[in-house]
LOPALUM-829472 format. One record per residue (C-alpha): residue in one letter; x, z, y. Coordinates in steps of 0.5 Angstrom, whole numbers. Layout:
<marpas>
A,X,Z,Y;
...
</marpas>
This chain:
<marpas>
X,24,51,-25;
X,20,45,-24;
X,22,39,-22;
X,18,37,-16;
X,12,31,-16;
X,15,25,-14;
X,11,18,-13;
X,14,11,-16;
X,13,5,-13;
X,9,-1,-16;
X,16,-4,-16;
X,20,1,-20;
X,14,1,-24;
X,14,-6,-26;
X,22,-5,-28;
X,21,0,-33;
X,16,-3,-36;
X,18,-9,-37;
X,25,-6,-39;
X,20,-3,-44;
X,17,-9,-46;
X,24,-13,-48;
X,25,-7,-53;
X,34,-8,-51;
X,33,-1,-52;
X,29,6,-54;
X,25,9,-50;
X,30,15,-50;
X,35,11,-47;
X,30,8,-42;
X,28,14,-39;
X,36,17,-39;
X,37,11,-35;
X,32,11,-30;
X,30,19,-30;
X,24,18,-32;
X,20,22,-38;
X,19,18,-44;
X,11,19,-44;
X,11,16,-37;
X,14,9,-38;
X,10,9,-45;
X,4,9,-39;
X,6,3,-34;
X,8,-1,-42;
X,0,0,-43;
X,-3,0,-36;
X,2,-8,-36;
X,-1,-11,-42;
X,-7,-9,-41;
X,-7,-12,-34;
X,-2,-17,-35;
X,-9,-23,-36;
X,-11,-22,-29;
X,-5,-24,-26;
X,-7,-31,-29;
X,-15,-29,-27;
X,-17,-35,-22;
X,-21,-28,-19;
X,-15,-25,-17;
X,-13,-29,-11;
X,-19,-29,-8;
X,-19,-21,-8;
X,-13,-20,-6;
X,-14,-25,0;
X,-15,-21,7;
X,-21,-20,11;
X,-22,-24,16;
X,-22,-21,24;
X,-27,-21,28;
X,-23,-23,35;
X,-28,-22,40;
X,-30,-16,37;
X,-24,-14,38;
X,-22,-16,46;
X,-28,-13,47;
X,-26,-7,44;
X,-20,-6,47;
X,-24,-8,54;
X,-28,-2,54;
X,-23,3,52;
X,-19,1,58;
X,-26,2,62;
X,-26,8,60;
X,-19,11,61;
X,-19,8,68;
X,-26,12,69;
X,-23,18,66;
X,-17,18,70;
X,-21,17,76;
X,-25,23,75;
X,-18,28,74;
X,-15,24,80;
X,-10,20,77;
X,-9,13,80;
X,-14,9,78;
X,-13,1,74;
X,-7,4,71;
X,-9,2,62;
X,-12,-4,65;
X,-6,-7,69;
X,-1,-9,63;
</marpas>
């Protein structure tokens, strides 16, 4: 019977791939202790190395920087949808200026 697929967090993978990089054990004892195939951790020891320059990268931290928000766009979103649900209401017969007033 197969084993069902189980998705690992960046974390996780982080671990078993240092772990794998400090060669303190063989592959077959890293994939026992953190039950995980052999194969697997080799990936996440190559896809580490191979990344490990752009956490260094002056670039990286610009990426990873959030975008900034567009405030206004955002209250005057939030107004017409508060018009519109008063207008709807109104139109089912709902007391009115309901979503509005919080």
């Amino acid at each position: 019977m197969r084993r069902p697929r189980r998705n690992h967090s960046p974390v996780f993978k982080a671990k078993v791939a240092l772990a794998a990089l400090k060669s303190e054990a063989t592959l077959t004892e890293l994939a026992e202790r953190f039950d995980v195939h052999a194969n697997q951790i080799t990936q996440w020891k190559t896809q580490l190395v191979e990344q490990a320059a752009a956490v260094f990268a002056h670039e990286a931290g610009a990426h990873n920087a959030p975008s900034p928000v567009d405030v206004k766009a955002l209250h005057a979103k939030i107004g017409q949808q508060a018009l519109e649900i008063d207008f709807l209401a109104g139109a089912l017969g709902r007391s009115p200026g309901s979503s509005a007033k919080r």
